[in-house]
C-alpha positions in Angstrom: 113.4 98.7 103.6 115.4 97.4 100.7 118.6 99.2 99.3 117.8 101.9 96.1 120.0 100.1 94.6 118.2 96.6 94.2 115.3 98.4 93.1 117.1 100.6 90.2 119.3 97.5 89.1 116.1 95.4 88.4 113.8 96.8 85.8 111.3 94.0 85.3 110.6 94.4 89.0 110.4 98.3 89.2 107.8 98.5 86.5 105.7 95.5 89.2 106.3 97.7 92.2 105.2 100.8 90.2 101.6 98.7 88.6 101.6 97.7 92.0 101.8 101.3 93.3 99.4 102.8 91.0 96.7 99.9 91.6 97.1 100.9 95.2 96.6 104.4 95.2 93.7 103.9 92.8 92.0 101.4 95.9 92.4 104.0 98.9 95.5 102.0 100.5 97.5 104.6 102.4 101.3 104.7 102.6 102.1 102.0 105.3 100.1 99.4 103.8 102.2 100.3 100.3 105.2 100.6 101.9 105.0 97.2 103.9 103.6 95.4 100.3 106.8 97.2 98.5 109.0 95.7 100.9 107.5 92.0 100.8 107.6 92.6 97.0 111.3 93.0 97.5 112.3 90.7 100.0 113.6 87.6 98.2 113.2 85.5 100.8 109.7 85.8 101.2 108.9 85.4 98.1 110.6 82.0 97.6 108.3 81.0 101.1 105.1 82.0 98.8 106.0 80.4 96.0 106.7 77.2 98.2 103.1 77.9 99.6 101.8 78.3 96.3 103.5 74.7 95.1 102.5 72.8 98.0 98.4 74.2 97.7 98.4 73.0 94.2 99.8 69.5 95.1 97.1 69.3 97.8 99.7 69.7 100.6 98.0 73.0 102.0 94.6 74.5 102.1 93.7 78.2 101.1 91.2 80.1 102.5 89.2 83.2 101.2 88.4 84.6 105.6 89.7 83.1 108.9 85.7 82.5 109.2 86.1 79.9 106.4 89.8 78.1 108.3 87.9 78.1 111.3 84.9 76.2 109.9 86.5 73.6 108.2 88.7 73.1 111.2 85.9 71.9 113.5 84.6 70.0 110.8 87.6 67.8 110.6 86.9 66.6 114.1 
């Protein structure tokens, strides 16, 4: 879990996790799946890996999909 003090030195980020937490509670998510969101929201390097994801779908370099259904489907259809 990230240090109190990287969360407390960063306002612009608090006020995200605590949206974030509020959106949460409102849709039933219970405190592990919170917790492990809050620390992904905090971990800088992951973040700059999903924004390099991000880049690379828009440029066509990677493909997004909505259920594992849908990636499994379009990979046998690339045969």
């Amino acid at each position: 879990m990230a240090e109190a003090e990287q969360i407390i030195t960063n306002k612009k980020k608090m006020r995200e996790i605590l949206e974030f937490m509020e959106d949460a509670v409102k849709e039933g998510l219970n405190k592990e799946e919170i917790m492990s969101q809050i620390d992904l929201m905090l971990d800088k390097k992951a973040q700059k890996r999903i924004k390099q994801s991000e880049k690379e779908i828009k440029q066509g370099k990677a493909k997004r999909f909505k259920s594992a259904k849908q990636a499994i489907s379009w990979l046998r259809s690339e045969k």
